[in-house]
VOSEBA-654606 format. One record per residue (C-alpha): chain; x negated, y, z negated; residue in three letters; residue number from 1. Coordinates in steps of 0.25 Angstrom, whole numbers, plus 5000, padded with zeros to 4 digits. Layout:
ATOM   drendren      X      Y      Z   kemar   balum
ATOM          A      X      Y      Z     ALA     NUM
...
This chain:
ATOM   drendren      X      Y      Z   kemar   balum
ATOM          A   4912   4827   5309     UNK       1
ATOM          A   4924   4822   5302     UNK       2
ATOM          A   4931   4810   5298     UNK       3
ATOM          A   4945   4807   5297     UNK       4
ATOM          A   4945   4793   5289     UNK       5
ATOM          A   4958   4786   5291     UNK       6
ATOM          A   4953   4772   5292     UNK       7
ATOM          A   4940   4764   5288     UNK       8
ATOM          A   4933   4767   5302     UNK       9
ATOM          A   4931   4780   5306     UNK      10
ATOM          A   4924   4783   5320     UNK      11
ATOM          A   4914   4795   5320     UNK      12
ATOM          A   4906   4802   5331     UNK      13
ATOM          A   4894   4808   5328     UNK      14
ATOM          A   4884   4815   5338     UNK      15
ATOM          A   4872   4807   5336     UNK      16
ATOM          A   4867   4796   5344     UNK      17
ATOM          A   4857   4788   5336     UNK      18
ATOM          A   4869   4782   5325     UNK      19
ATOM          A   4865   4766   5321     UNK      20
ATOM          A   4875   4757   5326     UNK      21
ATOM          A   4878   4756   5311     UNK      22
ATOM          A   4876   4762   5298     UNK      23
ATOM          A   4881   4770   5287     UNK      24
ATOM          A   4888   4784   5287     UNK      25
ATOM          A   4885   4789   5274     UNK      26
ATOM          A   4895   4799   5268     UNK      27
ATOM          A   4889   4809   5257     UNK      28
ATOM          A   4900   4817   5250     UNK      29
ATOM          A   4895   4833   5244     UNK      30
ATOM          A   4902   4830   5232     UNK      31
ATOM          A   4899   4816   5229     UNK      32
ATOM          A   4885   4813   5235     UNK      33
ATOM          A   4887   4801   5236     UNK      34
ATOM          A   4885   4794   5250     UNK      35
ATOM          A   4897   4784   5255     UNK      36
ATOM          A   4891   4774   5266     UNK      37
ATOM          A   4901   4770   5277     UNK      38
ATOM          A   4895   4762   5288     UNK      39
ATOM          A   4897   4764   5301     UNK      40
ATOM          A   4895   4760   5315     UNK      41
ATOM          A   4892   4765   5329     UNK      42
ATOM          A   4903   4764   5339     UNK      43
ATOM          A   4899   4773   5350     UNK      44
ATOM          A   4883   4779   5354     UNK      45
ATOM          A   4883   4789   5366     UNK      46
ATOM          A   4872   4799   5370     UNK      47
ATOM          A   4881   4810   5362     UNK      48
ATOM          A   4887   4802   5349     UNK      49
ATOM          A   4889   4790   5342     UNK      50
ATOM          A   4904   4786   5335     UNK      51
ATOM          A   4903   4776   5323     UNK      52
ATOM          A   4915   4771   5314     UNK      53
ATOM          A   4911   4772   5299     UNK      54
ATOM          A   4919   4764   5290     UNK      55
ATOM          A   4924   4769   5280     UNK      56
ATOM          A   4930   4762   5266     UNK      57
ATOM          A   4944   4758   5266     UNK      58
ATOM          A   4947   4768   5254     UNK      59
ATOM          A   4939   4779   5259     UNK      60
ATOM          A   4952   4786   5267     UNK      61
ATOM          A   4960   4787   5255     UNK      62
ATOM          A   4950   4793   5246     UNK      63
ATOM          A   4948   4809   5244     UNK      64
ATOM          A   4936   4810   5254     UNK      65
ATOM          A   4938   4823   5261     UNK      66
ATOM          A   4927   4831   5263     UNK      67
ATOM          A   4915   4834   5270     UNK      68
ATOM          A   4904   4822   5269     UNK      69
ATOM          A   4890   4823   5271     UNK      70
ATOM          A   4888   4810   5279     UNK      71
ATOM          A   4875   4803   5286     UNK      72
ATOM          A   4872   4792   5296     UNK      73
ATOM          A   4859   4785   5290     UNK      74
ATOM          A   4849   4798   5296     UNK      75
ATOM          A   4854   4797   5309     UNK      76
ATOM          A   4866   4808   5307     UNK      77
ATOM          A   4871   4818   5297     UNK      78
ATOM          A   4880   4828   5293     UNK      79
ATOM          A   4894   4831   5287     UNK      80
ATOM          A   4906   4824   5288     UNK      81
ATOM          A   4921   4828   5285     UNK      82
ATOM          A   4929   4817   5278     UNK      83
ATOM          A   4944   4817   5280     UNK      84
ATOM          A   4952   4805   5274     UNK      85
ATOM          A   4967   4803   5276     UNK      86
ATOM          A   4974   4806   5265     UNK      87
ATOM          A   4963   4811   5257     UNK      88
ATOM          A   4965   4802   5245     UNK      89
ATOM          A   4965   4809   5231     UNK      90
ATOM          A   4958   4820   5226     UNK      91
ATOM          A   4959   4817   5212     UNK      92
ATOM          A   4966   4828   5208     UNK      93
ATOM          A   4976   4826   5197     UNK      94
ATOM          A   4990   4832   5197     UNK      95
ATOM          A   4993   4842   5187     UNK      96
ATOM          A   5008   4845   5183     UNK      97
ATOM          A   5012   4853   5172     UNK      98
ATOM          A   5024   4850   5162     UNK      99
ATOM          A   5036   4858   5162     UNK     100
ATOM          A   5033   4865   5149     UNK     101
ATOM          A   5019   4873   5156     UNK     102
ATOM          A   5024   4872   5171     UNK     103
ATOM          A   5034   4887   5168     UNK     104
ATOM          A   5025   4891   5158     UNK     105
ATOM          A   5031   4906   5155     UNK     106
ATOM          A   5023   4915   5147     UNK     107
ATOM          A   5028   4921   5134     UNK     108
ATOM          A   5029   4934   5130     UNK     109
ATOM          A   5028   4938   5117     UNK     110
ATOM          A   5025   4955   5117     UNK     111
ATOM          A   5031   4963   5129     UNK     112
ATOM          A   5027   4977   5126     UNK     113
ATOM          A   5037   4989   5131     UNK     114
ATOM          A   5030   4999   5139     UNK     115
């Protein structure tokens, strides 16, 4: 499954006909550990699948949270989930720019032997 966050509800079908009328989509992270809670709530229940809209925090679009999630609907579904948000938010990474001085480093050479 995957989910494109854009806003803070998001409509999901999964393929399972027994989901609450609410509850809490829990998202595990393999890097972290660390479950995140989003409640949700049944929309749509057929004899194939059942849509819910899990709401997600107003800050959680813009934060670096690709990836794929390890998610869990309170024992009546599991699996993995991918995550995609828009614009993928930082990374943390840090800009390195040289100076002038060590950007054309050129070697010297001292010793050229003649063969």
């Amino acid at each position: 499954m995957t989910i494109t966050v854009n806003s803070t509800l998001e409509t999901v079908s999964i393929n399972n006909t027994t989901i609450p009328e609410t509850g809490d989509f829990i998202l595990t992270s393999g890097f972290s550990k660390e479950p995140v809670s989003l409640p949700f709530t049944r929309i749509l229940q057929n004899d194939r699948y059942s849509t819910i809209d899990i709401t997600f925090p107003v800050e959680f679009k813009d934060e670096h949270k690709n990836g794929v999630y390890y998610y869990s609907i309170e024992g009546y579904e599991q699996g993995y989930v991918k995550i995609i948000t828009s614009p993928g938010g930082s990374n943390g990474s840090v800009v390195y720019t040289a100076n002038p001085e060590t950007e054309n480093r050129e070697s010297v050479v001292y010793y050229r032997p003649q063969y």
